[in-house]
VOFI-593666 format. One record per residue (C-alpha): x, y, z; residue in three letters; chain. Coordinates in nm, 4 decimals. Each point is the difference from the previous one (the first is absolute). Example, Ala and Ser with C-alpha at 12.3 -4.5 7.8 and 13.67 -1.06 7.14 Angstrom:
REM VOFI-593666
{{1.2300, -0.4500, 0.7800}, ALA, A}
{{0.1370, 0.3440, -0.0660}, SER, A}
***
This chain:
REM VOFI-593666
{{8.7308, 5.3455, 7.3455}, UNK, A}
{{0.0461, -0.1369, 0.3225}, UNK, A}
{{-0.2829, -0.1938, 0.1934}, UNK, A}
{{-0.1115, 0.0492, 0.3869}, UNK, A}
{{-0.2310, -0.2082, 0.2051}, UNK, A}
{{-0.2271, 0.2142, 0.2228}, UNK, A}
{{-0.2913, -0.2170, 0.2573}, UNK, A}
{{0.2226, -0.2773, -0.0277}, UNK, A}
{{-0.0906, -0.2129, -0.2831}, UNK, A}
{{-0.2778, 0.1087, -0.0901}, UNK, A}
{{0.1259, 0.3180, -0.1893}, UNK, A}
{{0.2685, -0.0348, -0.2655}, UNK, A}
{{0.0446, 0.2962, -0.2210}, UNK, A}
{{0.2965, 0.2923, -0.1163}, UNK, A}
{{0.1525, 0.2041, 0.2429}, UNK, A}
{{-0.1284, 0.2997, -0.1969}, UNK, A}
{{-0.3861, -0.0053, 0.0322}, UNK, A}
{{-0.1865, 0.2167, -0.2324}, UNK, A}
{{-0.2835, 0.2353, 0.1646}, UNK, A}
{{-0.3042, 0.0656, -0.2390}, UNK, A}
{{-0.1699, 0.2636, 0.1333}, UNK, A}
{{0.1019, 0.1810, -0.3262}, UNK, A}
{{-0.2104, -0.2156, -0.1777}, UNK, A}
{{-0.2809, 0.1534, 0.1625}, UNK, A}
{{0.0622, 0.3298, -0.1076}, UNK, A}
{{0.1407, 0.0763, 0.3306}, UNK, A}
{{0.0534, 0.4424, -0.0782}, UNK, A}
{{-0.0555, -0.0354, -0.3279}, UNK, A}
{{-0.1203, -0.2072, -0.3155}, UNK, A}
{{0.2112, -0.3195, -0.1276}, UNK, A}
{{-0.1084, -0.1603, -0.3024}, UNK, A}
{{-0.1127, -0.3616, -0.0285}, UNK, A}
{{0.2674, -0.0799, -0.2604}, UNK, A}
{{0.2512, 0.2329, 0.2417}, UNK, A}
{{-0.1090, -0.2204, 0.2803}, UNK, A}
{{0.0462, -0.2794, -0.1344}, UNK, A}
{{0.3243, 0.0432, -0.1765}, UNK, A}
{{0.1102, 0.0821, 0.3913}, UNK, A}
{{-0.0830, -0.3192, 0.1116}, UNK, A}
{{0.2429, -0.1810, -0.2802}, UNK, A}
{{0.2220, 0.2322, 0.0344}, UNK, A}
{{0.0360, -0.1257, 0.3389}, UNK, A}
{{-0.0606, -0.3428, -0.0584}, UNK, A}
{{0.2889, -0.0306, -0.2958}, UNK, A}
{{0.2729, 0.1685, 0.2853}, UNK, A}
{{-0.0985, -0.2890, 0.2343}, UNK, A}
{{-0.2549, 0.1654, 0.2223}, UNK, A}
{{-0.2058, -0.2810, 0.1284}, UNK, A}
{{-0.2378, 0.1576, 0.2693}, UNK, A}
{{-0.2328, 0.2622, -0.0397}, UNK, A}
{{-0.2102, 0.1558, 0.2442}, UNK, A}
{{-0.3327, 0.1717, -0.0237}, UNK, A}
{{-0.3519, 0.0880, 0.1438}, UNK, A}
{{-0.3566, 0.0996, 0.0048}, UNK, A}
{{0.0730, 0.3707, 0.1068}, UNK, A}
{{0.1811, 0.0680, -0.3187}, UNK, A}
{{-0.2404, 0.1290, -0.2459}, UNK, A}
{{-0.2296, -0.1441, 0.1508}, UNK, A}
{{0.0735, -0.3604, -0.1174}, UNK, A}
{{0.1432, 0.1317, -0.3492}, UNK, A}
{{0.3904, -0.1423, 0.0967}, UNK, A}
{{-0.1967, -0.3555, 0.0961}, UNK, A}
{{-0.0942, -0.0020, -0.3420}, UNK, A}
{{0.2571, 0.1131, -0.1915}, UNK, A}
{{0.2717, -0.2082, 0.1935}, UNK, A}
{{-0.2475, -0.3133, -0.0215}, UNK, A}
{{0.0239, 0.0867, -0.3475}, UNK, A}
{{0.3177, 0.0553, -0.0648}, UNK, A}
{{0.1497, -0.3294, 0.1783}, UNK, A}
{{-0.3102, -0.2417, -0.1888}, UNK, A}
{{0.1763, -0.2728, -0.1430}, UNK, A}
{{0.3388, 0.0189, 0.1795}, UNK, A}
{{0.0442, -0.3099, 0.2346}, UNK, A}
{{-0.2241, 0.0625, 0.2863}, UNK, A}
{{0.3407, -0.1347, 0.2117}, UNK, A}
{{0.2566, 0.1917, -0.1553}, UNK, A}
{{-0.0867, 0.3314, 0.2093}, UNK, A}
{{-0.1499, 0.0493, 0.3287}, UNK, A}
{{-0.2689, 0.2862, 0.0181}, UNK, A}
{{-0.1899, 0.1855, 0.3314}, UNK, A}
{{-0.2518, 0.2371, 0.0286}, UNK, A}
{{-0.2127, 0.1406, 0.2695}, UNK, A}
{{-0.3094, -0.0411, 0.1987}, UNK, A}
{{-0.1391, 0.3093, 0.2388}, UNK, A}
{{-0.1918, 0.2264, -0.2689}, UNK, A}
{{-0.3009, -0.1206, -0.1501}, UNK, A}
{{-0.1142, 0.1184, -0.3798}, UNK, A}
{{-0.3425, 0.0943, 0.0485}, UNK, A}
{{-0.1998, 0.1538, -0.3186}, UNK, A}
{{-0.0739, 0.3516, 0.0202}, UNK, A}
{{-0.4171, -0.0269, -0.0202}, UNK, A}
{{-0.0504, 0.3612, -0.0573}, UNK, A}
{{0.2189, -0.0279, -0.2976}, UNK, A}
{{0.1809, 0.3235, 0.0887}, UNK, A}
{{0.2522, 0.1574, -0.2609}, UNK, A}
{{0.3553, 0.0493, 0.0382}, UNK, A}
{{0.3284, -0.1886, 0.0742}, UNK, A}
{{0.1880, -0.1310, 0.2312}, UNK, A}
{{0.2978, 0.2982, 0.0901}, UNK, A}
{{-0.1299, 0.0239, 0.3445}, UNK, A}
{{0.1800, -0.3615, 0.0984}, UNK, A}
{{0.2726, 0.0810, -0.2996}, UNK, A}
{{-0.1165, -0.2190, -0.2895}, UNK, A}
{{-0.1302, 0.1751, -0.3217}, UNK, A}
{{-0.2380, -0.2392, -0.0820}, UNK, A}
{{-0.4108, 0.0647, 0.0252}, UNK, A}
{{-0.1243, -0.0286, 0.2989}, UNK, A}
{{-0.2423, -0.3251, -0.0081}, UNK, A}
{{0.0194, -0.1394, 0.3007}, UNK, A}
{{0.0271, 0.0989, 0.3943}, UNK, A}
{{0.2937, -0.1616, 0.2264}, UNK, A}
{{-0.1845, -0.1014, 0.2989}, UNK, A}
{{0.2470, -0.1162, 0.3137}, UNK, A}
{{-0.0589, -0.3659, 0.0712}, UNK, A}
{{0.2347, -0.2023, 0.2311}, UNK, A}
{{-0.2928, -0.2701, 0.0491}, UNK, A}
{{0.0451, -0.3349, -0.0704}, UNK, A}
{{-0.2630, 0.0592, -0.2253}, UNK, A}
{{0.1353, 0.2755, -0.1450}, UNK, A}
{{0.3585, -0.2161, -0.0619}, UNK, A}
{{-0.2291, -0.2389, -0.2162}, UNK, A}
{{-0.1468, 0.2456, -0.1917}, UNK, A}
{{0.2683, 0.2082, -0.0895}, UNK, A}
{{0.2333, -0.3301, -0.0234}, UNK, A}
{{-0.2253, -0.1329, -0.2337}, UNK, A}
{{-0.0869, 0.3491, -0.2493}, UNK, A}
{{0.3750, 0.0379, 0.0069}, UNK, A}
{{0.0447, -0.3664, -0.1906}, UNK, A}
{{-0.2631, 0.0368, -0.1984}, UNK, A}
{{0.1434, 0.3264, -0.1630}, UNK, A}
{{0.3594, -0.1746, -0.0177}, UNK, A}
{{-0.1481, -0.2860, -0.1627}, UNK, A}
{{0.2060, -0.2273, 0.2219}, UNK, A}
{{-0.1651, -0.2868, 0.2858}, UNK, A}
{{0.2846, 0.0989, 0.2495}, UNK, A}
{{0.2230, 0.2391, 0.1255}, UNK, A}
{{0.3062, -0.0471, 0.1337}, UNK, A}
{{0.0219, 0.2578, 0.2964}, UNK, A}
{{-0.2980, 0.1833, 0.1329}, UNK, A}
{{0.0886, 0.2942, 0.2326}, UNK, A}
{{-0.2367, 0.2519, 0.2312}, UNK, A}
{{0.0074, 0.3380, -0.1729}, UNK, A}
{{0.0712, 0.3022, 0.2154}, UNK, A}
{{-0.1970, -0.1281, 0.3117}, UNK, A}
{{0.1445, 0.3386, 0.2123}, UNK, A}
{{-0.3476, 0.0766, 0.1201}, UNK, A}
{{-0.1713, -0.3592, 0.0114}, UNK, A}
{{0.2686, -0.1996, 0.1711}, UNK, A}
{{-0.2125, -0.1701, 0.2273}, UNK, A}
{{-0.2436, -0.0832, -0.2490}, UNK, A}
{{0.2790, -0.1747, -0.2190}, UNK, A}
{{0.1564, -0.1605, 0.3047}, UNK, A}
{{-0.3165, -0.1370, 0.1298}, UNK, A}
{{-0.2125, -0.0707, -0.3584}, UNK, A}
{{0.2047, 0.0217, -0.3149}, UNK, A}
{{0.3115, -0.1700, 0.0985}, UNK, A}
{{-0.0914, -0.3437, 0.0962}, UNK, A}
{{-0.2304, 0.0039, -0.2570}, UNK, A}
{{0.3158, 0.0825, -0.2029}, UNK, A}
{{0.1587, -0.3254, 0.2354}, UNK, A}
{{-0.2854, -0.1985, -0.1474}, UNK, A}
{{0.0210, 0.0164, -0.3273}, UNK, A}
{{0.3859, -0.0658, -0.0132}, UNK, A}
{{-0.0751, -0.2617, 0.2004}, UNK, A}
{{-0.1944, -0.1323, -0.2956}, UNK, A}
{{0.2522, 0.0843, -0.2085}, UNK, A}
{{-0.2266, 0.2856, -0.1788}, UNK, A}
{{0.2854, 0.2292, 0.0449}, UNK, A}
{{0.3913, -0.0942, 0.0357}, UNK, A}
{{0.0915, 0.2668, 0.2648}, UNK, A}
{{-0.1475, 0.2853, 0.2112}, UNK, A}
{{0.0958, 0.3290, 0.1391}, UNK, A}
{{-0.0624, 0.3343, 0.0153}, UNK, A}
{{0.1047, 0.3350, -0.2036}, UNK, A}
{{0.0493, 0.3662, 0.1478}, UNK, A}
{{0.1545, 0.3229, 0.0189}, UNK, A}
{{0.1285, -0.0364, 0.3372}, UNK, A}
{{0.1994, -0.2900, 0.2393}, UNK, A}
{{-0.2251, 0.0072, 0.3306}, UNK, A}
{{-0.2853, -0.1763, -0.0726}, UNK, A}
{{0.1826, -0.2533, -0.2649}, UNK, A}
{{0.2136, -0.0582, 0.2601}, UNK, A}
{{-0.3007, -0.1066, 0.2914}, UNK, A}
{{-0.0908, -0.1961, -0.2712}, UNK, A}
{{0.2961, -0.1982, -0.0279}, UNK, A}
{{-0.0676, -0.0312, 0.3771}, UNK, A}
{{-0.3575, -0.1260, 0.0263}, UNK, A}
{{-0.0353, -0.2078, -0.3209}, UNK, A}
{{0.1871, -0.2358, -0.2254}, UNK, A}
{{0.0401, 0.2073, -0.3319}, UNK, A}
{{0.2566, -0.0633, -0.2528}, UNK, A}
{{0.0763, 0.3265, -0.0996}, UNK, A}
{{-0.0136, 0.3522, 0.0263}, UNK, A}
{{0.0211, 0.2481, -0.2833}, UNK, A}
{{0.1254, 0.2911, 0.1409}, UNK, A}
{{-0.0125, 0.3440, -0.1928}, UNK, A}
{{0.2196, 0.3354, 0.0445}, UNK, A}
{{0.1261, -0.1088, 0.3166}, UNK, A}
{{0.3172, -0.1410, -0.1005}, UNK, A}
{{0.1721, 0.1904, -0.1976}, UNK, A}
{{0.3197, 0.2432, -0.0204}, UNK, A}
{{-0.2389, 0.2771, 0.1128}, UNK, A}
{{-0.1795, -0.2006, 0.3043}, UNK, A}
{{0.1329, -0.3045, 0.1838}, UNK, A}
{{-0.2899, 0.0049, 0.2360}, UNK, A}
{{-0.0959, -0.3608, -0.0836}, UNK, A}
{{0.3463, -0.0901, 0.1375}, UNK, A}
{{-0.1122, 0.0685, 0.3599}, UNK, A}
{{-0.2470, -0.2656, 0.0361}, UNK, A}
{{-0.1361, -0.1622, -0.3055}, UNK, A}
{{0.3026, -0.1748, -0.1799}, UNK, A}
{{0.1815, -0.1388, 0.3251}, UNK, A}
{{-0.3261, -0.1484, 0.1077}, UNK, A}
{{-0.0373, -0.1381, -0.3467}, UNK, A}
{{0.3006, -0.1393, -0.0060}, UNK, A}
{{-0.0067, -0.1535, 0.3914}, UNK, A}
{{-0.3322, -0.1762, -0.1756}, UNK, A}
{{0.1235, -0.0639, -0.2947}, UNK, A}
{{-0.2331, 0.1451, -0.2179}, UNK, A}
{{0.0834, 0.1993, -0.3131}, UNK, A}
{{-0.0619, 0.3793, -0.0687}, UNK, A}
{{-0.0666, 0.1407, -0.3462}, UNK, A}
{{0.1134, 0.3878, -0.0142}, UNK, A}
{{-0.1726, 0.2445, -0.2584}, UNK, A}
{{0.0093, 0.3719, -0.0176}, UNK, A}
{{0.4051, -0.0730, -0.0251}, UNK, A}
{{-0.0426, 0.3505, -0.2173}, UNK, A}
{{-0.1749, 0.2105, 0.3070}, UNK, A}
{{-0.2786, 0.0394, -0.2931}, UNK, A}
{{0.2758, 0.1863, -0.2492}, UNK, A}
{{0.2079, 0.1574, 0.2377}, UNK, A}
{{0.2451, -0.2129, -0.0656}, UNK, A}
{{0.0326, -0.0298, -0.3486}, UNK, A}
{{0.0384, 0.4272, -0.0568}, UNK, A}
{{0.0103, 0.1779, 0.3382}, UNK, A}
{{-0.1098, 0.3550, -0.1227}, UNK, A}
{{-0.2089, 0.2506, 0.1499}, UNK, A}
{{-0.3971, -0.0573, -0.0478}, UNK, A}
{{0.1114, -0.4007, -0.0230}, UNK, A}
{{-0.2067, -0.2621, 0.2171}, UNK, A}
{{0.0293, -0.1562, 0.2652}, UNK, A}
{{-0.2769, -0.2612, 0.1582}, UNK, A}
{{-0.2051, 0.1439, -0.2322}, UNK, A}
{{-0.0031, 0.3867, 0.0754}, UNK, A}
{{0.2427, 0.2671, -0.0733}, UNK, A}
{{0.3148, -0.0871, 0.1702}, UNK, A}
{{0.0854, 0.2359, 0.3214}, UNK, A}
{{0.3258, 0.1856, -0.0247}, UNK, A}
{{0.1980, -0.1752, 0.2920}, UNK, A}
{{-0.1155, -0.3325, -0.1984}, UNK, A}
{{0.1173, 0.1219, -0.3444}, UNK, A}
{{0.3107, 0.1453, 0.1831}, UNK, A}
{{0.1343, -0.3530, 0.1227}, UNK, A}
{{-0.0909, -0.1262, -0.3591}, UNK, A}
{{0.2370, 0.2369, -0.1871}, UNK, A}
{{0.2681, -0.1069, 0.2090}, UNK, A}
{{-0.0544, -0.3242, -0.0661}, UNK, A}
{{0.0058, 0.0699, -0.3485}, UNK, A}
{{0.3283, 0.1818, 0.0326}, UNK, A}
{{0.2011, -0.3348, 0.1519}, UNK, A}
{{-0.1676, -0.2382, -0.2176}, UNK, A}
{{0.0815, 0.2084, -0.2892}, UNK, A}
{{0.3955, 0.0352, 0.1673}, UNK, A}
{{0.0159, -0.3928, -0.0569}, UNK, A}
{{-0.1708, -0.0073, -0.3475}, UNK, A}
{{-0.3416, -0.1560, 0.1181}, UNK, A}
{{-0.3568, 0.1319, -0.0967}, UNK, A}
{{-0.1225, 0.0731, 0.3301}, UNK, A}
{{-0.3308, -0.2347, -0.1576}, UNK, A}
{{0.2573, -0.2856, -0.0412}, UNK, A}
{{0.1209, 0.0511, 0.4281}, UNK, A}
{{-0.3850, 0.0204, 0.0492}, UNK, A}
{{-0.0663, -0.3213, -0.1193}, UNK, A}
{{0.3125, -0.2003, 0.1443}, UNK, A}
{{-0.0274, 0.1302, 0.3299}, UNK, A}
{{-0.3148, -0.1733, 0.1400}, UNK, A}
{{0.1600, -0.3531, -0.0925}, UNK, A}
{{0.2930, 0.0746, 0.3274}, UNK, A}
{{-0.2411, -0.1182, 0.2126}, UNK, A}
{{-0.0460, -0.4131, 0.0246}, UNK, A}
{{-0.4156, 0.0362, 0.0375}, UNK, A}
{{-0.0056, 0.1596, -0.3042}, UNK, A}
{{-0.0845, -0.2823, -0.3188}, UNK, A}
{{-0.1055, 0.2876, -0.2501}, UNK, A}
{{-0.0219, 0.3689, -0.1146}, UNK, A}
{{-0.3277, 0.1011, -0.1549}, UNK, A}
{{-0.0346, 0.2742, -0.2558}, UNK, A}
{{-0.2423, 0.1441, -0.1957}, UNK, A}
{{0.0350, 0.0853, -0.3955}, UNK, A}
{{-0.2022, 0.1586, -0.2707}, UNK, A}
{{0.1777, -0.0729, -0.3227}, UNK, A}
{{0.2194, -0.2681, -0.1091}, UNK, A}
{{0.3159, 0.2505, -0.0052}, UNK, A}
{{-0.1115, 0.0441, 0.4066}, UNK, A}
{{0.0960, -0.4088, 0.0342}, UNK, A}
{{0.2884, 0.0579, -0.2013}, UNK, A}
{{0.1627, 0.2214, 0.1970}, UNK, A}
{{-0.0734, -0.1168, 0.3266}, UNK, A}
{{0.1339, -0.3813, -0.0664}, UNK, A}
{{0.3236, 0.1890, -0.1627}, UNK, A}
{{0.0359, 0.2160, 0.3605}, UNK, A}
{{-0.0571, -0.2778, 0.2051}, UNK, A}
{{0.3005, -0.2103, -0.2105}, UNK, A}
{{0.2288, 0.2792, 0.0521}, UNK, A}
{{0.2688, -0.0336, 0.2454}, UNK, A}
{{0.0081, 0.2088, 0.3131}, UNK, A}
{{0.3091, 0.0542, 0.1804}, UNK, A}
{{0.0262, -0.0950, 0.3629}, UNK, A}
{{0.2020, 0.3673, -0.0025}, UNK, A}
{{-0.3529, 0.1666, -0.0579}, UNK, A}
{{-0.1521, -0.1649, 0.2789}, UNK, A}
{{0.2533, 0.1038, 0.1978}, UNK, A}
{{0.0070, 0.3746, -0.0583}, UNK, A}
{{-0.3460, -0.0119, 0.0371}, UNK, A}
{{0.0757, -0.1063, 0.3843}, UNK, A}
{{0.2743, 0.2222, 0.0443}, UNK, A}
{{-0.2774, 0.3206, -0.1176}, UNK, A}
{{-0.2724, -0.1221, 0.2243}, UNK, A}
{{-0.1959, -0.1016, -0.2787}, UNK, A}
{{-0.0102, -0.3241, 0.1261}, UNK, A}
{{0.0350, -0.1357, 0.3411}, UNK, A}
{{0.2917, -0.1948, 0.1282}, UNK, A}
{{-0.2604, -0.3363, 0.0669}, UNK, A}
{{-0.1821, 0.0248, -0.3219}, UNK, A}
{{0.1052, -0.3267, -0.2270}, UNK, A}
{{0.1024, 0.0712, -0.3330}, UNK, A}
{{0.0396, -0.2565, -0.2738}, UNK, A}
{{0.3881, -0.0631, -0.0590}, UNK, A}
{{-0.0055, -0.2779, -0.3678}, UNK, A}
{{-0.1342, 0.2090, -0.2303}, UNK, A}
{{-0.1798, -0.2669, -0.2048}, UNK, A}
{{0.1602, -0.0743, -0.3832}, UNK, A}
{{-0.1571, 0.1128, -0.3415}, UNK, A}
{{-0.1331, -0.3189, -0.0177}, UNK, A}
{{-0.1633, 0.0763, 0.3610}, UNK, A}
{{-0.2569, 0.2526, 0.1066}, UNK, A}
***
């Protein structure tokens, strides 16, 4: 598998990074063996960076990635998680799990919002004790949309300080939207931005600001949600998309997507995951998995070929506009 640097030197890793909020039961239950066979499933395809965090199941990925990667050479991958939600125990030992914030695991613990630089520590430091690990290699704000002062002011120099110190490799910040990753970009000096669902086939909106002001800096951007949370993989009615039922108009422009990439014999999936790398600020594609067959068959999409001919008719239906970059080498078997 092919290798990218993102933050400069500080990150090395696969261009396919693997998501693990399946290992925290994100929907629904994954095994510990399941989980684990996931990770070196990944690992044996090449997949050297793996991304996780607090908020999913409530610390249960931390542990079962920490797990899974003990005893692998701590510089053979590169590994982030998050800081933003605090783990707090639940003192009135209420029943019940965790479906309300989409992980089925019991419901222990309370996230509490904390963009402090307090709160950075604390979280910074629960997060390696349940990986088992005395680093990370990127740390990244988690879904600041309604604290962004907070983490401008508080958590991200405090982020700046302990890269300084060389506590963490790179910094950033991970959302669901291009505006405020993008003032970040502006204000501070983050390495990266992880930016999910809004660059895909479905939603370029990350094109308008984010990525050319990522590139002008020269920082990197990491894109997840490639997949529009499934919508991608089988566009169908009752199929999802950012999480909720996908609206007709959306599922509309999906089928026809379907329809061309199926004209030049590509999964739509396999577009899905080729088309983020067009753009030169993008180092990596993040995706999630929840079975070792789930890694399989996204390394084998993103090693098949895709025409420049589907790209093309793509522009010429409107599916894409005429500025959006699309990758033109389709990388080898030997590449993903």
């Amino acid at each position: 598998m092919r290798t990218t640097t993102a933050g400069g030197d500080a990150l090395r890793g696969s261009r396919l990074a693997l998501g693990c909020a399946a290992l925290g039961n994100l929907y629904e239950p994954v095994s510990d063996e399941t989980a684990r066979a996931t990770v070196d499933a990944a690992w044996d395809a090449g997949v050297r960076t793996f991304d996780t965090a607090p908020h999913y199941g409530l610390g249960l990925s931390e542990r079962r990635l920490g797990a899974a990667l003990h005893g692998r050479p701590r510089d053979a991958y590169t590994l982030s998680t998050k800081v933003g939600r605090l783990l707090v125990p639940d003192a009135e030992g209420r029943a019940g799990d965790d479906l309300a914030h989409g992980f089925a695991v019991p419901a222990t613990h309370r996230r509490v919002w904390d963009f402090s630089a307090d709160g950075v520590l604390r979280s910074l430091e629960a997060s390696l004790d349940r990986l088992g690990l005395d680093r990370v290699d990127l740390t990244l704000l988690h879904d600041p949309d309604d604290h962004a002062e907070q983490a401008l002011r508080e958590a991200y120099p405090a982020l700046e300080r302990l890269r300084a110190e060389g506590v963490v490799g790179a910094i950033g910040v991970g959302m669901n939207q291009s505006a405020l990753p993008a003032r970040f970009l502006r204000e501070t000096d983050i390495d990266v931005v992880l930016l999910a669902g809004r660059y895909t086939l479905l939603d370029q909106d990350g094109l308008g600001e984010l990525l050319p002001e990522a590139a002008a800096r020269g920082r990197d951007v990491i894109i997840g949600g490639v997949l529009n949370s499934g919508l991608l993989t089988d566009p169908r009615p009752g199929a999802t998309y950012d999480y909720a039922p996908a609206p007709q108009p959306v599922l509309d422009r999906a089928l026809r997507l379907l329809a061309i990439t199926g004209r030049h014999g590509v999964p739509l999936r396999a577009a899905a995951l080729h088309f983020p790398f067009g753009h030169p600020a993008v180092a990596s594609v993040l995706t999630g998995a929840r079975s070792p067959e789930e890694v399989r068959d996204t390394v084998e999409q993103l090693r098949r070929p895709v025409p420049d001919a589907l790209w093309d008719e793509l522009r010429a239906e409107g599916l894409l506009a005429a500025g959006v970059p699309v990758p033109h080498a389709a990388p080898s078997k030997e590449e993903s």
